[in-house]
VOVO-724146 format. One record per residue (C-alpha): residue in three letters; z negated, x, y. Coordinates in steps of 0.001 Angstrom, whole numbers, padded with zeros to 6 digits, always signed. Layout:
N
ALAZXY ...
END
This chain:
436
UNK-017471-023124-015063 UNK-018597-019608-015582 UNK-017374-019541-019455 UNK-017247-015769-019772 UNK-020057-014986-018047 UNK-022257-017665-020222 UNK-020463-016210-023759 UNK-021923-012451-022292 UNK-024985-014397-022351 UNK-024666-016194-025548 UNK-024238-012383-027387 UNK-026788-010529-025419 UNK-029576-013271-026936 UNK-027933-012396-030612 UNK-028365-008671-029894 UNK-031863-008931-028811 UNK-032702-011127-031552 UNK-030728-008816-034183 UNK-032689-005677-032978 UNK-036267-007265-032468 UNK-036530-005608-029348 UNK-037823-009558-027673 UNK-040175-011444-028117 UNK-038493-014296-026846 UNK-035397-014835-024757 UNK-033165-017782-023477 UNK-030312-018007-021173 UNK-030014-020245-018555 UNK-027577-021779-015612 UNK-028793-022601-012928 UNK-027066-024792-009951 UNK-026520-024166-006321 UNK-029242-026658-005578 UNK-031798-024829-007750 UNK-031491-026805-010956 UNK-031875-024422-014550 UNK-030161-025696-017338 UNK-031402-024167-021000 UNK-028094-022783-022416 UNK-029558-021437-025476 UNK-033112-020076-026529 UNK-033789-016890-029315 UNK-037301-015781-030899 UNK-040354-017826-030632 UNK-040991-021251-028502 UNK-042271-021138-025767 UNK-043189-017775-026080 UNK-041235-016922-022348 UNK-044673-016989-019807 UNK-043904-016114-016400 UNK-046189-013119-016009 UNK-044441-011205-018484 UNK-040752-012472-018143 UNK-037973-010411-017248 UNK-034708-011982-015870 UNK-031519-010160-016621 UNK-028903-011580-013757 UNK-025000-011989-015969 UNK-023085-013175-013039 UNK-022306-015780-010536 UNK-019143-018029-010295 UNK-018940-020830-007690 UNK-021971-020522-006658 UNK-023807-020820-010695 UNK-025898-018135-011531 UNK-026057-017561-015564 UNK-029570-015260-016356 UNK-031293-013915-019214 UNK-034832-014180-019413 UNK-036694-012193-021914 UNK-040437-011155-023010 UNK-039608-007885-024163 UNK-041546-005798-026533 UNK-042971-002882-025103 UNK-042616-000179-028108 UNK-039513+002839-027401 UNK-036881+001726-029291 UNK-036926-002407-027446 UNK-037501-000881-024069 UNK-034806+001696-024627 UNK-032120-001132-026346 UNK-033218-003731-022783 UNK-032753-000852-020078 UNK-029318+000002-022107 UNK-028102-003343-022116 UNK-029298-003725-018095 UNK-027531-000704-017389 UNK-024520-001741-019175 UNK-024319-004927-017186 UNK-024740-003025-014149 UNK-021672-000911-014749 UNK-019566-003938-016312 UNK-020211-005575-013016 UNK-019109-002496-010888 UNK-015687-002542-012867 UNK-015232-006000-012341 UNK-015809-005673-008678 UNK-013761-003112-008308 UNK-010847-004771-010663 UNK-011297-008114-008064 UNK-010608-005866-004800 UNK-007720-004134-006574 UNK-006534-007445-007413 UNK-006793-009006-003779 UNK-005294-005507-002413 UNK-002300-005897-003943 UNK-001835-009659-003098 UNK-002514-009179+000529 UNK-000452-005654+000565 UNK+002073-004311-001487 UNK+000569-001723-003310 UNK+002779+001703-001666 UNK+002150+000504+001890 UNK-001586-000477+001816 UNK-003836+002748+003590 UNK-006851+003027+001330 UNK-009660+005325+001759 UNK-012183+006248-000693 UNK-010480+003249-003063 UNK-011242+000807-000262 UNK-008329-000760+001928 UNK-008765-000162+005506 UNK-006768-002899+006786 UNK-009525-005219+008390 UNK-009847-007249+011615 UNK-005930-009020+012724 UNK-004089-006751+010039 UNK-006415-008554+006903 UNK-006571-011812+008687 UNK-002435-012007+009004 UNK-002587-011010+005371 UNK-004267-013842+004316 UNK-002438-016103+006219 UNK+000947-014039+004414 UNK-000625-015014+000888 UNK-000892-018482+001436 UNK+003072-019337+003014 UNK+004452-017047+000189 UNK+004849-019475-002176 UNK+006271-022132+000021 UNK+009559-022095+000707 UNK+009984-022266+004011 UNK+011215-019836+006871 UNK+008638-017120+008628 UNK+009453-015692+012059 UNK+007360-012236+012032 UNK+007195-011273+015705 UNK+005789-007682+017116 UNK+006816-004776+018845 UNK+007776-001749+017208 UNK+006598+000261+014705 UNK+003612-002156+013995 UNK+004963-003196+010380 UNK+007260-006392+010321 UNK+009046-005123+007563 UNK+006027-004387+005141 UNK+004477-008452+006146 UNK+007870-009476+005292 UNK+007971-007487+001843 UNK+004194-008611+001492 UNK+005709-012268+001692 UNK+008506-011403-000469 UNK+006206-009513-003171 UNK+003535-012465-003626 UNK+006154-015227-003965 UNK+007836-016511-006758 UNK+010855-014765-006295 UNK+009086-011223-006482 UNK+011378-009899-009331 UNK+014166-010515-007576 UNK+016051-008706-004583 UNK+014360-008170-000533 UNK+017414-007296+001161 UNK+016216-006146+004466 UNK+019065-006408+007871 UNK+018759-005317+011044 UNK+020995-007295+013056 UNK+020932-004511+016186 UNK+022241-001850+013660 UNK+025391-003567+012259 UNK+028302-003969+015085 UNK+028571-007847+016099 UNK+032659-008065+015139 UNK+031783-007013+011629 UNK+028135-008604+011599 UNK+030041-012309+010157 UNK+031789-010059+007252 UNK+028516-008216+006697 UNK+026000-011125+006196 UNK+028407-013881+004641 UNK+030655-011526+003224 UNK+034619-011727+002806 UNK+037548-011883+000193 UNK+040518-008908-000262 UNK+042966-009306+002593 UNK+041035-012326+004743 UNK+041708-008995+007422 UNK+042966-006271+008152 UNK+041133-003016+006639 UNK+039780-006025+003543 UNK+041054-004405+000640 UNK+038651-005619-001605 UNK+036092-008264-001892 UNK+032705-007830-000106 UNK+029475-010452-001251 UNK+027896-009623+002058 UNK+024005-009813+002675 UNK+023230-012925+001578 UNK+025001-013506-001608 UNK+023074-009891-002551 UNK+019648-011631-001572 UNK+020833-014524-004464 UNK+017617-015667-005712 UNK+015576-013230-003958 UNK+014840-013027+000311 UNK+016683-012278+002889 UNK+014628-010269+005659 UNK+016713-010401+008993 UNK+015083-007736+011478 UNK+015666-008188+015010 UNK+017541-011169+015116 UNK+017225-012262+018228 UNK+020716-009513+018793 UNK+022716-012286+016614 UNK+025948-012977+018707 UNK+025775-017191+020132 UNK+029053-017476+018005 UNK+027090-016546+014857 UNK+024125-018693+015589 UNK+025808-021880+014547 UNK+026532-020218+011351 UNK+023502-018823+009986 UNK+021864-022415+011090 UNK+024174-024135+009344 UNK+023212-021688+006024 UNK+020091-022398+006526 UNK+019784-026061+006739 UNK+022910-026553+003844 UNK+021995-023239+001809 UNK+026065-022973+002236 UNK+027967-020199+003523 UNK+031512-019572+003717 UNK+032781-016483+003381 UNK+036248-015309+005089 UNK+038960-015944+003211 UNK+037029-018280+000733 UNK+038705-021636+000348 UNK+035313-023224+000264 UNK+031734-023389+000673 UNK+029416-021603-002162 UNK+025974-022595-002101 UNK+023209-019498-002250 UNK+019601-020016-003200 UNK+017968-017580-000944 UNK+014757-017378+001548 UNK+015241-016556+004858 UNK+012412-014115+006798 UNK+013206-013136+010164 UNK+011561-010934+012679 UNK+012061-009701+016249 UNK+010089-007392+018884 UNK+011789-010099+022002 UNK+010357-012794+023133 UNK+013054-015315+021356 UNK+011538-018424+023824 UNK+012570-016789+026946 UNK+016061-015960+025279 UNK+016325-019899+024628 UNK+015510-020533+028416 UNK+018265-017693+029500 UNK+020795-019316+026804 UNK+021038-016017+024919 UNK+019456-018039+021622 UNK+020240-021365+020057 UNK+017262-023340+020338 UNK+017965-025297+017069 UNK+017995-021911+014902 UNK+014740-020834+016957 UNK+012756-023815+015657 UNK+014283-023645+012514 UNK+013353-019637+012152 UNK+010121-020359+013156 UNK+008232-022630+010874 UNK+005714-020557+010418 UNK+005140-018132+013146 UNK+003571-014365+012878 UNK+002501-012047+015229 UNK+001458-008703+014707 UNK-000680-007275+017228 UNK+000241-003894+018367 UNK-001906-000848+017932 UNK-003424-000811+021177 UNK-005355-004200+020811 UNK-006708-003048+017227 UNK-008192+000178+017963 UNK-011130-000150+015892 UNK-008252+000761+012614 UNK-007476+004180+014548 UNK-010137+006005+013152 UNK-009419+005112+009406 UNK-005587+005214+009728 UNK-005680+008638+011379 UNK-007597+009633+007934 UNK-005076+008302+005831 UNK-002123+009641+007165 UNK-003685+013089+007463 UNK-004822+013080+003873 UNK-001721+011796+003319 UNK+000283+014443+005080 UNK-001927+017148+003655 UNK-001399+016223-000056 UNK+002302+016076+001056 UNK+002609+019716+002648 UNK-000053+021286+000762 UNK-002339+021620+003391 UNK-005951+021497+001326 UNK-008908+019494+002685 UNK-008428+019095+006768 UNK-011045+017125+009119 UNK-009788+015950+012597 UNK-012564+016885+015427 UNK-014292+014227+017055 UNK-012561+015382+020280 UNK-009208+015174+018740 UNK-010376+011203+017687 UNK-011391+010440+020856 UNK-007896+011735+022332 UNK-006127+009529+019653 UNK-008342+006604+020550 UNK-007491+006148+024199 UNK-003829+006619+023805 UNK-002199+003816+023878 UNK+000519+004272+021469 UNK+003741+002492+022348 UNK+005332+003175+019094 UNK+002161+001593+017351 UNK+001721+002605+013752 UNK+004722+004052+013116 UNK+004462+007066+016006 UNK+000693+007573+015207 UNK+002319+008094+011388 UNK+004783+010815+012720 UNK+002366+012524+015555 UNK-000245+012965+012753 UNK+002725+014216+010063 UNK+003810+016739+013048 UNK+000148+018075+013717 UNK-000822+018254+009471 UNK+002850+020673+009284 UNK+001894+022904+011490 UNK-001669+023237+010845 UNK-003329+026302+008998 UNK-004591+025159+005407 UNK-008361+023304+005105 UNK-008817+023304+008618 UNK-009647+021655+011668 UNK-007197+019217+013492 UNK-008443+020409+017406 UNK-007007+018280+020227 UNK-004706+021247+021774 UNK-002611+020573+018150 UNK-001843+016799+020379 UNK+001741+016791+021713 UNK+002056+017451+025427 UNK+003359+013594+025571 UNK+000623+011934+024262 UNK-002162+014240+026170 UNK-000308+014125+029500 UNK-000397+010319+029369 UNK-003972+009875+028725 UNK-006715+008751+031050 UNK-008401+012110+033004 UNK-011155+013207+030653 UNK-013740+014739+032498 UNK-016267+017611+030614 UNK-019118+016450+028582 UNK-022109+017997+029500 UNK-024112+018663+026718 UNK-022823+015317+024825 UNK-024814+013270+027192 UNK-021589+011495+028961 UNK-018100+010141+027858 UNK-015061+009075+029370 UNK-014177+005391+028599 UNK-010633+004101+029862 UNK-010782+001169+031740 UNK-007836-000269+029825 UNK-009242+000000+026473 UNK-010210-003567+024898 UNK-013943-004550+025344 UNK-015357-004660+021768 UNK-013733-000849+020520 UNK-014936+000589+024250 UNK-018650-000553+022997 UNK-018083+000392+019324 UNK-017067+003889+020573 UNK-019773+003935+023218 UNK-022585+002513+020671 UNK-021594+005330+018003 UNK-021854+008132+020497 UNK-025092+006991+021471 UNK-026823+006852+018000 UNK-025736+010211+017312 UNK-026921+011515+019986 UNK-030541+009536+019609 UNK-029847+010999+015664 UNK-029206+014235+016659 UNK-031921+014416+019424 UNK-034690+013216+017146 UNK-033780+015280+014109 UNK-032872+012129+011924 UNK-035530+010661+012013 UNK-034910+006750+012416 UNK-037619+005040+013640 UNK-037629+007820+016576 UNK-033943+007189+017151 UNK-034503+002928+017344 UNK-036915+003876+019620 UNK-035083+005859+022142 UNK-032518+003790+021817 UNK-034607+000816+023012 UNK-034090-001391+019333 UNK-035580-001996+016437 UNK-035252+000159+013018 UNK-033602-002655+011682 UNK-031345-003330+014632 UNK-030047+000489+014291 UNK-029906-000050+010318 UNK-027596-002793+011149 UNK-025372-001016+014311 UNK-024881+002046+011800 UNK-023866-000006+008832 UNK-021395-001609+011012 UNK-020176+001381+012557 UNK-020257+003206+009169 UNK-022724+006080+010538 
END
């Protein structure tokens, strides 16, 4: 356990010892429970007192710490060769922090989809907690049913799914079952040999066969004809298809991921879905919350697609005004990600270059379905809709208020706490959360 970090600490004693800049030094592990075990000891015995000792922290793995302590000398050259190699740590363990949440970024998100701001993902709350879950059924082999309305992302959890399995090199051959016409959906996902009917004059693999190896994502499958049903079930359970005008069965190694924005229960109770392929679709089930019960990712989403859009039409640095935020916050955006995507694209076109996004820029739609927003007299009141979700209705309310208690007592913190009726630590602690 913790073999790298106890080799860093193996060298650092030869260093000190090869440049006399120590008196004494010795590294040590010590345990969860306390416990310091001597890994090695340079210079002279016992020479390490506590009044004088310096520990040098090398990392921590499980829950091991592995330290340097030291007596360093106190001449120019040994104080300037320990703050060098302290300072070197320091920046070795920035790099490796940042290498570990590039690392988990692109396990939990495939690297072109995943918003990041300021190199840090802002997918947090549901989105990172369904992306966990996404990392650990990749690997098994067993079907996903991703269910959501529109526009919140099926595809990319099912690509997310496909990308951290084991068939990642091969092909994600995505369907949407409502786009294909049902009398040539059969031909289209099992595929077909040259004259098997009329208009076949040559042989088609179909979906599946082009998934061989890889996954196959149906979208919106709950629009499957009943007379199909039995015959992606039987696919499933066999791993058997049979294409028209094949004289027999072929077997295809290939995963199944399926999504749908219905509610494919109900359809089961009205006899629109086979109940059989329901349970076997949905082994493991997924839902993606929409947009308007995660609010709390508006404001760092809006930032990424307008960066985004400005890098894309040239646009130079832009900033969205807080009134504009506060417009975007309390709609409640039916077409979920995807339509705040394309209403922040739309604004970012037509704005002038490196400047303010103002709420007028809004499209009539959006601001003609929001909640009355009555003037704000001098910042001291806000309009909260009484259909927003509890904890982003206090978030917003919470940041307004410290602002203001900012603004109103000239930055000064322990003023602000004050007015605000909570401790300087308490507002150290609201801010941090709130990223003020």
């Amino acid at each position: 356990m913790g073999n790298n970090f106890e080799l860093t600490a193996r060298e650092l004693l030869e260093l000190f010892e090869q440049t006399d800049s120590v008196y004494a030094a010795r590294a040590i592990r010590r345990a969860p429970d306390g416990i310091e075990h001597e890994l090695a000891r340079k210079g002279e015995s016992g020479a390490i007192v506590e009044e004088d000792e310096r520990r040098i922290p090398i990392g921590q793995r499980q829950g091991v710490d592995i330290e340097l302590i030291i007596r360093p000398k106190h001449d120019v050259e040994s104080t300037a060769m320990v703050n060098a190699t302290t300072l070197l740590l320091s920046s070795l363990k920035e790099v490796q922090r940042a290498r570990a949440e590039r690392e988990e970024r692109s396990t939990l998100w495939p690297a072109e989809e995943l918003p990041v701001e300021n190199g840090h993902a802002i997918i947090a709350g549901h989105m990172r907690e369904l992306m966990m879950v996404v990392q650990r059924v990749a690997r098994a082999n067993i079907s996903v049913l991703i269910s959501g309305e529109s526009g919140t992302g099926k595809e990319i959890i099912a690509r997310a799914i496909h990308d951290c399995s084991d068939r990642a090199q091969k092909a994600f051959v995505p369907v949407n079952c409502a786009s294909v016409p049902r009398e040539l959906m059969e031909s289209q996902l099992f595929g077909h040999r040259r004259g098997a009917f009329t208009g076949a004059d040559r042989d088609y693999a179909g979906f599946i066969r082009a998934a061989s190896g890889g996954t196959l994502f149906l979208d919106e499958v709950g629009e499957l004809s009943l007379d199909l049903q039995p015959k992606l079930l039987r696919f499933l359970e066999s791993g058997e298809i049979a294409p028209l005008g094949e004289p027999a069965p072929l077997t295809v190694n290939v995963r199944v991921l399926a999504a749908t924005n219905k509610n494919l229960e109900e359809l089961v109770r009205e006899g629109k879905f086979r109940e059989d392929l329901f349970y076997r679709l949905n082994v493991v089930p997924l839902t993606i919350r929409p947009l308007r019960e995660r609010r709390d990712e508006i404001p760092r989403l809006v930032q990424h697609f307008v960066d985004r859009a400005a890098v894309q039409f040239k646009k130079g640095h832009l900033t969205v005004a807080e009134e504009t935020m506060e417009r975007l916050l309390l709609y409640r955006w039916p077409g979920n990600v995807r339509q705040l995507q394309h209403e922040l694209q739309r604004i970012v076109a037509l704005a002038e270059p490196s400047s303010t996004l103002l709420p007028d820029m809004i499209s009539e739609e959006i601001l003609g379905a929001l909640p009355l927003l009555r003037p704000i007299p001098a910042g001291r009141e806000m309009a909260v809709s009484l259909n927003e979700k509890l904890p982003s209705a206090i978030a917003r309310i919470e940041c307004e208020m410290i602002k203001v208690a900012l603004r109103d007592n000239r930055g000064k913190v322990d003023a602000a706490a004050k007015a605000l009726g909570i401790s300087r630590k308490g507002l150290y602690l609201k801010r941090q959360r709130l990223g003020l």
